[in-house]
N, CA and C atoms as a LAMMPS dump frame, in Angstrom:
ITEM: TIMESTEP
0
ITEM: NUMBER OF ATOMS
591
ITEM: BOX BOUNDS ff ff ff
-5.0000000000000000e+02 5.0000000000000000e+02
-5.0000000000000000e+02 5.0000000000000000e+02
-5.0000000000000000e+02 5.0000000000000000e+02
ITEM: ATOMS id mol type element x y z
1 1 1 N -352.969 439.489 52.928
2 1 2 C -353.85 438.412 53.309
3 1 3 C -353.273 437.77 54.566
4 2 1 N -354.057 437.954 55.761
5 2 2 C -353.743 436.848 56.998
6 2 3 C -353.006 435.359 57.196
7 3 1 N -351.954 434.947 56.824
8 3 2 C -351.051 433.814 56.632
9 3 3 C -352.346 432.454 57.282
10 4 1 N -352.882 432.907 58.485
11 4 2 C -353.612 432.16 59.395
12 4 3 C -354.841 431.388 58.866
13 5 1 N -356.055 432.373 57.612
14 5 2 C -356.502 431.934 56.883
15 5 3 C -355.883 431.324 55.647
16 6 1 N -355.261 432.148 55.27
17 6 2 C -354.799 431.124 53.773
18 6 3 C -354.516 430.02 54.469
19 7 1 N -353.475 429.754 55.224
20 7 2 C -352.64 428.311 55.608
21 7 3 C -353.972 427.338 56.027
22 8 1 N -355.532 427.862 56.122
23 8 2 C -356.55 426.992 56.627
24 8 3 C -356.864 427.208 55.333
25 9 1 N -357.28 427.993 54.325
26 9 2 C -357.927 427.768 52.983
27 9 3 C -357.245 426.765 52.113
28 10 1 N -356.13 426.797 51.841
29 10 2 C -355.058 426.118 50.946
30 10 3 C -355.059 425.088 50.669
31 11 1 N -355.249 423.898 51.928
32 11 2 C -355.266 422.346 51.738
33 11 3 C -356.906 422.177 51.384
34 12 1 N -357.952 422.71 51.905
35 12 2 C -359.434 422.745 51.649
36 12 3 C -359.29 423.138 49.988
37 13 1 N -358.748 423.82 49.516
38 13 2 C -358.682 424.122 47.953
39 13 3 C -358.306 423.027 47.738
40 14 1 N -357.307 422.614 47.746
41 14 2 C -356.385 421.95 47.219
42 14 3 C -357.484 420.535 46.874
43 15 1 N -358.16 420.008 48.174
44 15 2 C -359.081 419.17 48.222
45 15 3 C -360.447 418.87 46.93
46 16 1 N -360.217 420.409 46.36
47 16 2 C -361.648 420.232 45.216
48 16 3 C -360.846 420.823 43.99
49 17 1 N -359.474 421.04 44.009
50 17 2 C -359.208 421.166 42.816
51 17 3 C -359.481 420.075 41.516
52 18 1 N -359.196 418.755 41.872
53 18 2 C -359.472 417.372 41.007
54 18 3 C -361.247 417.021 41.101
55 19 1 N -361.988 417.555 41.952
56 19 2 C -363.177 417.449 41.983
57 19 3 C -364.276 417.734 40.565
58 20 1 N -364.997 416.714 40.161
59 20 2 C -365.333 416.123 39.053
60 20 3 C -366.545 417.75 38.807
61 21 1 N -366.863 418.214 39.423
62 21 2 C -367.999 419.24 38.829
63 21 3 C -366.999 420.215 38.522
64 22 1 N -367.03 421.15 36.979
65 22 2 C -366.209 421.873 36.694
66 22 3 C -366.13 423.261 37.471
67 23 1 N -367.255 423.319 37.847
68 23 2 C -367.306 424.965 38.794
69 23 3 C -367.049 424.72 39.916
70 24 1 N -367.008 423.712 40.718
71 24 2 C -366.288 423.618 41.881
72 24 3 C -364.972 423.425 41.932
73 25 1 N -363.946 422.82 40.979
74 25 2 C -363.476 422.633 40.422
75 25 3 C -362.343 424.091 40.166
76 26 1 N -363.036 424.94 39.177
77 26 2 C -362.661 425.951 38.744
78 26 3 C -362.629 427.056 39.562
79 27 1 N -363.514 427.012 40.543
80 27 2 C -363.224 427.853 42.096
81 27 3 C -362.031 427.769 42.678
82 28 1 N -361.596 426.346 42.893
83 28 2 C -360.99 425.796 44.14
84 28 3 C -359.625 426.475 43.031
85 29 1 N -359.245 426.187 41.904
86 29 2 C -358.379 426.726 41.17
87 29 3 C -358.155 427.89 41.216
88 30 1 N -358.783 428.875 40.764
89 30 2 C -359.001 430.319 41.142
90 30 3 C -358.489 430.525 42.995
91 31 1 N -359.483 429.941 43.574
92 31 2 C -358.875 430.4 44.888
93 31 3 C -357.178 430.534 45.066
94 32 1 N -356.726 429.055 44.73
95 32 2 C -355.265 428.807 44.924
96 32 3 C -354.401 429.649 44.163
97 33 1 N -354.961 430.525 43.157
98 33 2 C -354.583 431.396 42.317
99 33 3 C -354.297 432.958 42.848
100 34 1 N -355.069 433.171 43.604
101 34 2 C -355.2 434.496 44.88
102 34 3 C -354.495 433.981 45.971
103 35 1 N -354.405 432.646 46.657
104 35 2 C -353.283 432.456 47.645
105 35 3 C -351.931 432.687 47.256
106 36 1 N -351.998 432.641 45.508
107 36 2 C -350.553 432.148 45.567
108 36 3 C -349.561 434.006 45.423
109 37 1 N -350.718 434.833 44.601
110 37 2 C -350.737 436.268 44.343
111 37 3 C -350.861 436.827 45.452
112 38 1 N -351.277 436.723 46.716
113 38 2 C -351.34 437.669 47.727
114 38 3 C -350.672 436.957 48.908
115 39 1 N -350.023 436.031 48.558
116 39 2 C -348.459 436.02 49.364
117 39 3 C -347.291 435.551 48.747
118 40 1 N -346.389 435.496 49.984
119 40 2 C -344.916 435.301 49.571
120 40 3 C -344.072 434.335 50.689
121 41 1 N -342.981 433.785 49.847
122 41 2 C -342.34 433.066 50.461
123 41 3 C -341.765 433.591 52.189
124 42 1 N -341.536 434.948 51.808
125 42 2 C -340.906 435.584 52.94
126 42 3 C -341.777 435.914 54.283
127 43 1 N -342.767 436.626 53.731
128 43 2 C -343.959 436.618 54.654
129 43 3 C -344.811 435.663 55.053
130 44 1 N -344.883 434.682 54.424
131 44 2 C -345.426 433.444 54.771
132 44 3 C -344.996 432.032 54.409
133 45 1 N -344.095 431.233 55.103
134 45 2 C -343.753 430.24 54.291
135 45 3 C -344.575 429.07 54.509
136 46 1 N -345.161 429.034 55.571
137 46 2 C -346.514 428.118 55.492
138 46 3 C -346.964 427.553 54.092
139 47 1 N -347.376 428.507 54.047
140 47 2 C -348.691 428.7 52.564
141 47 3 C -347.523 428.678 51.089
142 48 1 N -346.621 428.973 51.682
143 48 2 C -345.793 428.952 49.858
144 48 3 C -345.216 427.668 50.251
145 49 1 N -344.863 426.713 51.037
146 49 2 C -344.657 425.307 51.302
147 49 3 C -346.204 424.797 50.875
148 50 1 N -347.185 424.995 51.105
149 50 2 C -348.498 424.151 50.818
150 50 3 C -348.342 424.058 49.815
151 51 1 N -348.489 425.469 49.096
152 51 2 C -348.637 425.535 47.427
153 51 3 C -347.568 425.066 46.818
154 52 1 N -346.2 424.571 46.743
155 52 2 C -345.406 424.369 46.308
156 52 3 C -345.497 422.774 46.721
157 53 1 N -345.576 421.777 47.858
158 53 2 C -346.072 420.903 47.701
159 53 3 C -347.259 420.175 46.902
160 54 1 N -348.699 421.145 46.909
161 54 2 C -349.884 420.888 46.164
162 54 3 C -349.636 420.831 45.007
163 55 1 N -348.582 421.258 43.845
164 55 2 C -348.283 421.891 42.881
165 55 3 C -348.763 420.67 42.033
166 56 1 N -348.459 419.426 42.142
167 56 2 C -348.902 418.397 41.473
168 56 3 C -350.182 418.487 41.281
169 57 1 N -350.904 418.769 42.313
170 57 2 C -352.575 418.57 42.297
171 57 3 C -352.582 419.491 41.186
172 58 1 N -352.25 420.812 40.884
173 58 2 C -352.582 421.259 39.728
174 58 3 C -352.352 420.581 38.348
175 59 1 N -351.358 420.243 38.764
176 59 2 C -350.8 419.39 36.914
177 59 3 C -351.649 418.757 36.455
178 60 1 N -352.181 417.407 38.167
179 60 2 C -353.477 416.549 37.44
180 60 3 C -354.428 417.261 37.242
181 61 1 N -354.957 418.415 37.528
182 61 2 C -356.124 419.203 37.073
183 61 3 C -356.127 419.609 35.746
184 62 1 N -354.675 420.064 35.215
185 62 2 C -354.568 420.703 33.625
186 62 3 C -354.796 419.713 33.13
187 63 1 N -353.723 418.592 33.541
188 63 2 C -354.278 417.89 32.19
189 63 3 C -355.364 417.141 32.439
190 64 1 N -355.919 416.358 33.509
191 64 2 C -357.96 415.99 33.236
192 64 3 C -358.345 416.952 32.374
193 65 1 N -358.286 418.521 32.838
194 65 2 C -359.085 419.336 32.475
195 65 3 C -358.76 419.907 30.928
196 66 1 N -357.897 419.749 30.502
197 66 2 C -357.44 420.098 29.023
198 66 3 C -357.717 418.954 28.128
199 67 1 N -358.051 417.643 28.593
200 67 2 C -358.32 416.865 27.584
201 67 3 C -359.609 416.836 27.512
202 68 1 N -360.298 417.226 28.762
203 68 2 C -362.063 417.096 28.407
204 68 3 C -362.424 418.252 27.651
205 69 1 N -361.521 419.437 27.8
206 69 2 C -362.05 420.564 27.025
207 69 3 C -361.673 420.959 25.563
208 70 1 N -360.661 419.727 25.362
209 70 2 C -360.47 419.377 23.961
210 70 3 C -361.44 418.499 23.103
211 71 1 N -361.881 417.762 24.046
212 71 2 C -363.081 416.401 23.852
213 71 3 C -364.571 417.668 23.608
214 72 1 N -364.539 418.436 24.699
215 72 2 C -366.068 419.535 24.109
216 72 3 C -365.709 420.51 23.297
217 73 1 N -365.022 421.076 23.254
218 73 2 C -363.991 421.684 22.025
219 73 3 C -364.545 421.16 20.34
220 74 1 N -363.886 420.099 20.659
221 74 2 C -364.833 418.925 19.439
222 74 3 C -366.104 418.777 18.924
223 75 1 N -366.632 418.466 20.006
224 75 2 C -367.841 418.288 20.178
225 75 3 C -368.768 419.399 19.428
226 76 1 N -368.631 420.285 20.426
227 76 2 C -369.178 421.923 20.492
228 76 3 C -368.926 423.16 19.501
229 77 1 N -367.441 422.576 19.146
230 77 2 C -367.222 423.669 18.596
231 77 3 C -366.49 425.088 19.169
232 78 1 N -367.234 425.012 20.808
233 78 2 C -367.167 426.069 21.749
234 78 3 C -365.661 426.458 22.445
235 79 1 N -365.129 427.184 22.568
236 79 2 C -363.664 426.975 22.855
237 79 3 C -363.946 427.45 24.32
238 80 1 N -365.387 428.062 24.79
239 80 2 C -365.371 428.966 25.89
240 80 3 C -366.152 427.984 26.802
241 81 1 N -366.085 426.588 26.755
242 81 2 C -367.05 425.52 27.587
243 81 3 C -366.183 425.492 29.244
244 82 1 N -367.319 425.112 30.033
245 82 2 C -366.842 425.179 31.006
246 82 3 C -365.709 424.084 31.852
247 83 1 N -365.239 423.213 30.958
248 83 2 C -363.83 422.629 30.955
249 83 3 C -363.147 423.656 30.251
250 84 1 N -363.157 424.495 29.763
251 84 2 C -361.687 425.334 29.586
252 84 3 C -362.188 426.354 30.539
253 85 1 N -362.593 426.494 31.339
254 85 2 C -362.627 427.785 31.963
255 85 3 C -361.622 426.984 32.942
256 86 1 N -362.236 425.687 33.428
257 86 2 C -361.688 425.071 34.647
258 86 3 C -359.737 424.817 34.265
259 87 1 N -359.647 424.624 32.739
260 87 2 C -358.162 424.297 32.096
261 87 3 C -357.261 425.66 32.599
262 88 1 N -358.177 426.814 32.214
263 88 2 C -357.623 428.224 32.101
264 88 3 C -357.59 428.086 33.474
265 89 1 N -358.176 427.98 34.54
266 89 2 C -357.725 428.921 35.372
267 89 3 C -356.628 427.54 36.455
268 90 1 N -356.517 426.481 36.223
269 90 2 C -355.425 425.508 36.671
270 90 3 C -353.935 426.005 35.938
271 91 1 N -353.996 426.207 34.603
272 91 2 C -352.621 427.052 34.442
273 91 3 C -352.68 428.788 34.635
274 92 1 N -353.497 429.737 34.93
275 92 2 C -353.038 430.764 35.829
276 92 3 C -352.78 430.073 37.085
277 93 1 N -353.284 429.521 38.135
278 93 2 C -353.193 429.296 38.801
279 93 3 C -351.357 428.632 39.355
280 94 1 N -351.136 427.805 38.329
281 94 2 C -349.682 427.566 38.442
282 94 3 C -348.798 428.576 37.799
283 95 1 N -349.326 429.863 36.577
284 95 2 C -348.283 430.539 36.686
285 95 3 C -348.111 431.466 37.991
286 96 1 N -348.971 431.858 38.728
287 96 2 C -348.992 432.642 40.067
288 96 3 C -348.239 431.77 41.003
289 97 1 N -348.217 430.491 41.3
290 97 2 C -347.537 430.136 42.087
291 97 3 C -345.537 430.017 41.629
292 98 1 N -345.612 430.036 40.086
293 98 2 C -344.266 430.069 39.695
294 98 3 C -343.945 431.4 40.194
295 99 1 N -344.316 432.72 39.574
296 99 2 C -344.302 433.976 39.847
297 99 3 C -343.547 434.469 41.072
298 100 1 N -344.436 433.756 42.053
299 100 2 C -344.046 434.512 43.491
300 100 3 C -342.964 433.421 44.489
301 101 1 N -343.269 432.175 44.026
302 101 2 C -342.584 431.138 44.916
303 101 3 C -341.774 430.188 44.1
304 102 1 N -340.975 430.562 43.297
305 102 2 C -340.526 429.718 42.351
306 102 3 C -339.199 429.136 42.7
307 103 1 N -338.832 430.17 43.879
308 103 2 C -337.338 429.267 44.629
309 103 3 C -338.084 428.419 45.387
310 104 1 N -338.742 428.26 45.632
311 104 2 C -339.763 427.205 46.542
312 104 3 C -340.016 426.011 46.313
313 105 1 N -339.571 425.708 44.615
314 105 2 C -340.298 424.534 44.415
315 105 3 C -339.274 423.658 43.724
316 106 1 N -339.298 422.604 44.274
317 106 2 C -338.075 421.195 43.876
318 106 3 C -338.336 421.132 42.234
319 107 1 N -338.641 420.852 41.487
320 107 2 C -338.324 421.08 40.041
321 107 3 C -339.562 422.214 39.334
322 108 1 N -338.517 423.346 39.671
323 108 2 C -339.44 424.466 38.822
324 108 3 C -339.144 424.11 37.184
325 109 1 N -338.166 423.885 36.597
326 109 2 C -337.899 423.968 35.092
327 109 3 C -338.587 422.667 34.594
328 110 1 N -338.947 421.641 35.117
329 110 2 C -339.963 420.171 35.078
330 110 3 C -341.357 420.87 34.717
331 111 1 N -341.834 422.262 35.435
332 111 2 C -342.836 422.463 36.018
333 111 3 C -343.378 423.264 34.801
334 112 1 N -342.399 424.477 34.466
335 112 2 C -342.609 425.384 33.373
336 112 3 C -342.687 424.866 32.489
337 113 1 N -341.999 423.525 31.987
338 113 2 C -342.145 422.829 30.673
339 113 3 C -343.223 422.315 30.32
340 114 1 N -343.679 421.797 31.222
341 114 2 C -345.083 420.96 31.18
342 114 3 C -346.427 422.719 31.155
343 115 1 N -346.417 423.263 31.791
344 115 2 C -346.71 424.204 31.771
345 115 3 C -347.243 424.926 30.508
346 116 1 N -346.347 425.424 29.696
347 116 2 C -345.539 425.919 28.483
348 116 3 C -346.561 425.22 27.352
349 117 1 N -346.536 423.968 27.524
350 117 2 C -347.215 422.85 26.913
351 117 3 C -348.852 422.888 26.605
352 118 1 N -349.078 423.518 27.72
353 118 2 C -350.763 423.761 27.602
354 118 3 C -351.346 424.914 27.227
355 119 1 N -350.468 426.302 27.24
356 119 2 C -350.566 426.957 26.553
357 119 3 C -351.448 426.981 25.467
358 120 1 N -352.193 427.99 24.683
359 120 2 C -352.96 428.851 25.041
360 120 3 C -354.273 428.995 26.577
361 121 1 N -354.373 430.188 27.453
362 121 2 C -355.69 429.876 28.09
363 121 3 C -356.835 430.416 26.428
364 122 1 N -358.159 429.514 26.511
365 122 2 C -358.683 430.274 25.677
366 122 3 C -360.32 430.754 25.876
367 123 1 N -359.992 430.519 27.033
368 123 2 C -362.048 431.268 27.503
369 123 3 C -361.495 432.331 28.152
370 124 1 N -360.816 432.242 29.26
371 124 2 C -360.806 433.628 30.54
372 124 3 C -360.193 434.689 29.98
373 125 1 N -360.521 435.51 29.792
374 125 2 C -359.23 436.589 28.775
375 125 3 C -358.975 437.593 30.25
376 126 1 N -359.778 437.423 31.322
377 126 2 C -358.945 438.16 32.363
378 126 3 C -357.566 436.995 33.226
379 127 1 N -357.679 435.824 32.73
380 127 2 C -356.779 435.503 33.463
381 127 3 C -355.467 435.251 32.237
382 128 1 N -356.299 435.281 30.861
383 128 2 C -355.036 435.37 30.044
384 128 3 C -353.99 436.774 30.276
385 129 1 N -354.518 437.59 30.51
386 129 2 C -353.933 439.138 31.032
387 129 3 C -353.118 438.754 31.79
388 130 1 N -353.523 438.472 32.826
389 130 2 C -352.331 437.528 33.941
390 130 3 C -351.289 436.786 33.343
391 131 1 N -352.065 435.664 32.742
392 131 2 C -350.55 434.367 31.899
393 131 3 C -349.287 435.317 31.274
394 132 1 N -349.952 436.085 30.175
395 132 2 C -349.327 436.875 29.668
396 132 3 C -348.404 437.659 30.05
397 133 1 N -348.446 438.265 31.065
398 133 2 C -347.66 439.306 31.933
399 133 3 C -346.576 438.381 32.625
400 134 1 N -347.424 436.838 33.717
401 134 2 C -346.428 436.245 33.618
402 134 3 C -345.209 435.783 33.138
403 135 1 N -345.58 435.48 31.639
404 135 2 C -344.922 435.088 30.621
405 135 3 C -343.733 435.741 30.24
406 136 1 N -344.287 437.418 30.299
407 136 2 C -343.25 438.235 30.061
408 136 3 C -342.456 438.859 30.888
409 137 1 N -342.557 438.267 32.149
410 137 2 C -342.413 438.206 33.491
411 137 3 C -340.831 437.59 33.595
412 138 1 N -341.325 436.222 33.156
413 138 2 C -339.752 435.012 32.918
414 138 3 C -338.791 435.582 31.848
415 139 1 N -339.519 436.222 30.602
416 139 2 C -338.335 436.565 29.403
417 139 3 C -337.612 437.756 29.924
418 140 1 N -338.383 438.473 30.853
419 140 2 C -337.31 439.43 31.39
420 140 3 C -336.802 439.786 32.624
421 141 1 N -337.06 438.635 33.168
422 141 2 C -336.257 437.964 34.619
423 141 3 C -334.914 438.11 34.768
424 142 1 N -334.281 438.821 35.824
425 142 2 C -332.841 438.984 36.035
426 142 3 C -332.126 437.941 37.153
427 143 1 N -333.209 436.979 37.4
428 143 2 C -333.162 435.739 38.083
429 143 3 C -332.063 434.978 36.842
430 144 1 N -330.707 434.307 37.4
431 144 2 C -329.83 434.018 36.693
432 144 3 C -330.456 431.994 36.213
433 145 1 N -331.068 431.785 37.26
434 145 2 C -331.408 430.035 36.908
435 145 3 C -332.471 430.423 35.68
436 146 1 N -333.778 431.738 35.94
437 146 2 C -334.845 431.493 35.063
438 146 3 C -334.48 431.944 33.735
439 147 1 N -333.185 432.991 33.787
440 147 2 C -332.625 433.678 32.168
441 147 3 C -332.302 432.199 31.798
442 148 1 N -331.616 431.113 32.79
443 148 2 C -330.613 429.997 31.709
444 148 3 C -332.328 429.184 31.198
445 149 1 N -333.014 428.929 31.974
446 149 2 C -333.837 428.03 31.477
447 149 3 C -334.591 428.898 30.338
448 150 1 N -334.881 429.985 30.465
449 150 2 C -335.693 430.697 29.529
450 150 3 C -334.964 430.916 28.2
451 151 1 N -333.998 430.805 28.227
452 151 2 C -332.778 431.416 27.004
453 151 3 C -332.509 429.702 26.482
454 152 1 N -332.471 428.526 27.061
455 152 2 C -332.522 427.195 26.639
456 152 3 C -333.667 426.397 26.113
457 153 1 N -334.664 427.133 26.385
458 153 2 C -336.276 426.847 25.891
459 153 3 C -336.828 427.894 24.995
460 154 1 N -335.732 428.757 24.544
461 154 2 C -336.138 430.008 23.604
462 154 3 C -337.547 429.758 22.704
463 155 1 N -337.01 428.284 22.059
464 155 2 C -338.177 428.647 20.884
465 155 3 C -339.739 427.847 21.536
466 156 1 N -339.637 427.04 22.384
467 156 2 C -340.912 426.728 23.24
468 156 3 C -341.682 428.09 23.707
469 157 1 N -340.396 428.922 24.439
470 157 2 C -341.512 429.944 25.07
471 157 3 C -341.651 431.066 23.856
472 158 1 N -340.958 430.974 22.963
473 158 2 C -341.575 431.684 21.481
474 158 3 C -343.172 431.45 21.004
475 159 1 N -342.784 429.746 21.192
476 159 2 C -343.945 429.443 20.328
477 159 3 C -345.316 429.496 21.446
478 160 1 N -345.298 429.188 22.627
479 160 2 C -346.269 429.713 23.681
480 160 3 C -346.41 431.177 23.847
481 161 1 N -345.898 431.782 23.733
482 161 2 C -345.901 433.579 23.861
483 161 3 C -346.862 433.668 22.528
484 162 1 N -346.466 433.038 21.274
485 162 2 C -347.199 433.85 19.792
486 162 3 C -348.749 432.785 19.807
487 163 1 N -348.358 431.851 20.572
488 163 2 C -350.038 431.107 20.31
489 163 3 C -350.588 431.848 21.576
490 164 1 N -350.241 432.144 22.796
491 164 2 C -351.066 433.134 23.78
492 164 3 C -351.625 434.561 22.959
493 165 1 N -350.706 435.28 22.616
494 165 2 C -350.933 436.243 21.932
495 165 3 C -351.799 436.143 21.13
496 166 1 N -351.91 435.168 20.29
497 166 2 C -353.059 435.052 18.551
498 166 3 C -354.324 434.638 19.61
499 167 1 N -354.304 434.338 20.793
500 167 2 C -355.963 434.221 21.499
501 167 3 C -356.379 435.086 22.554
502 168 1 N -355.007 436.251 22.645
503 168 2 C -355.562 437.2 23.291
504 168 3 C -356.281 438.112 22.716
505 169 1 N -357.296 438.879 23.253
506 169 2 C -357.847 439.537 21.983
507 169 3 C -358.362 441.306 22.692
508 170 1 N -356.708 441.199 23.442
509 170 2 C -357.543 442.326 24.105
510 170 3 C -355.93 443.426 23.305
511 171 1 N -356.173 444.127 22.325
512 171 2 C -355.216 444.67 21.526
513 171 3 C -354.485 445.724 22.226
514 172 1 N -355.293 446.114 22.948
515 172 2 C -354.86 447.7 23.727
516 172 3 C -353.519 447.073 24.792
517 173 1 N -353.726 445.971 25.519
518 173 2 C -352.884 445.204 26.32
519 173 3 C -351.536 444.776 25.512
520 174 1 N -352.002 443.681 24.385
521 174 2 C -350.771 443.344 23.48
522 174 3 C -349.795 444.205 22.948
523 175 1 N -350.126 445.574 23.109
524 175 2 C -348.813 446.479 22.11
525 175 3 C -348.192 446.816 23.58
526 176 1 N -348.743 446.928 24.997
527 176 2 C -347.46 447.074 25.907
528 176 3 C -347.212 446.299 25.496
529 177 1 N -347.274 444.69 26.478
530 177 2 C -346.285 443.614 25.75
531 177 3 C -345.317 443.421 24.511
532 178 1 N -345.724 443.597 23.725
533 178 2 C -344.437 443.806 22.59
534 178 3 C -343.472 444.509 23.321
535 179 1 N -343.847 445.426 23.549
536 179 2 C -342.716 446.799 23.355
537 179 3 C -341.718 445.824 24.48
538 180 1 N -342.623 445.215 25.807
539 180 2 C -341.074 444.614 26.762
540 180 3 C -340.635 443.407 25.756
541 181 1 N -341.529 443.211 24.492
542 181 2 C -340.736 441.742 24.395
543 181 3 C -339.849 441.769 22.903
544 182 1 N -338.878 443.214 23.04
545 182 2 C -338.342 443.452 21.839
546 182 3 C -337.351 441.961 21.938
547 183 1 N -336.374 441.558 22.69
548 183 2 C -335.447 441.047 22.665
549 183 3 C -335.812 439.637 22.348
550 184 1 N -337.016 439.537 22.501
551 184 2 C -337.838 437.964 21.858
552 184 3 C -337.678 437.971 20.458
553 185 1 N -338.314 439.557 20.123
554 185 2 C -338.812 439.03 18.992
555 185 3 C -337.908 438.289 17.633
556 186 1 N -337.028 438.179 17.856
557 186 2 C -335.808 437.227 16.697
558 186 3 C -336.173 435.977 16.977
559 187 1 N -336.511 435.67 18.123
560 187 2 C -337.127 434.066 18.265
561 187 3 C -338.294 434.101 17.702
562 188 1 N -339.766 434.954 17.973
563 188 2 C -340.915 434.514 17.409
564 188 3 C -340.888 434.547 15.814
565 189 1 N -340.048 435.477 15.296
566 189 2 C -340.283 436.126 13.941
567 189 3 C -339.287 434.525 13.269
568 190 1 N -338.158 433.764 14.14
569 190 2 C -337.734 432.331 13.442
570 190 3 C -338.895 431.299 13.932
571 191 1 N -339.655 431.371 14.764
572 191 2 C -340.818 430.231 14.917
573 191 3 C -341.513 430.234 14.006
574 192 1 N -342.569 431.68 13.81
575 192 2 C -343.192 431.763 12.628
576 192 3 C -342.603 431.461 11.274
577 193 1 N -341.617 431.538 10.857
578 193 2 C -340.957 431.129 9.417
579 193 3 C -340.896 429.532 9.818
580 194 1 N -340.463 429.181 10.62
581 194 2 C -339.832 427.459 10.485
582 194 3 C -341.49 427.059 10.594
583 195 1 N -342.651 427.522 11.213
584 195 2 C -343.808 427.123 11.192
585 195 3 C -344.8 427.417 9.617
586 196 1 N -344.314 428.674 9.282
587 196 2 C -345.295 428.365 7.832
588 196 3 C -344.691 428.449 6.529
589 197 1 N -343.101 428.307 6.697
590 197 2 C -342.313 428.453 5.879
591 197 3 C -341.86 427.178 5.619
């Protein structure tokens, strides 16, 4: 992707991410989601400085957008309303920017926690494909800061990995995953017991 456009798309996203209509909204999210996947710190630091500054604008988007889609959730019944599409794609959107630019950003382990937190996506199942991979992305990171934070938050990202998983529903996908996430599984298999045990 041309550094020249993104670095002009980026702040214009950034601008309608908090924007009150959910599909404009959920665009501008998505977009920043492909800026953050089709570059890199190295090749472009423009744009991985935008996004790593903007990074807040996402947070306030998850959470506006996770409490209204808990509020129609309620309501509805519907788990697939178009506040969780807009929820789902504000946290892909920040795991892509962790992914690729994560030395980039003044408190990444602030970032993942809160993150972690909102867990499950539960309408987009193509961008849960994404979270997911992310996810298993960090547990088997040879990045020495993300092993300490990931190995110190064991049973958080246990318990976000097995509630992603129970709403993914694409089965053929989930048995790769296992297979990279043998070295987890002693954490999920003690979440699940301390949870229904």
């Amino acid at each position: 992707m041309r550094s020249d456009y993104v670095s002009t798309i980026c702040p214009l996203l950034f601008r309608f991410v908090l924007h009150p209509d959910p599909a404009i909204s959920q665009a501008a999210c998505y977009g920043l989601g492909v800026c953050a996947k089709l570059t890199s710190p190295e090749t472009d630091k423009e744009t991985s400085d935008a996004l790593c500054q903007g990074f807040a604008t996402l947070q306030q988007a998850t959470i506006k957008w996770h409490a209204r889609a808990q509020r129609s959730r309620e309501d509805t019944g519907d788990s697939k309303t178009p506040e969780q599409w807009v929820c789902d794609n504000t946290l892909s959107a920040q795991a892509k920017v962790f992914c690729k630019h994560y030395y980039n950003m003044p408190n990444l382990t602030g970032a993942i926690d809160a993150w972690l937190e909102y867990l499950p996506l539960r309408a987009d199942t193509l961008e849960m494909v994404e979270v997911l991979e992310i996810l298993c992305g960090f547990i088997r990171s040879e990045n020495p800061h993300v092993r300490i934070f990931i190995t110190s938050r064991r049973m958080t990202v246990a318990r976000a990995l097995v509630v992603q998983l129970r709403k993914f529903n694409r089965m053929v996908k989930v048995a790769d995953h296992i297979e990279r996430l043998v070295p987890l599984l002693p954490f999920i298999n003690q979440y699940i017991q301390q949870t229904l045990g």
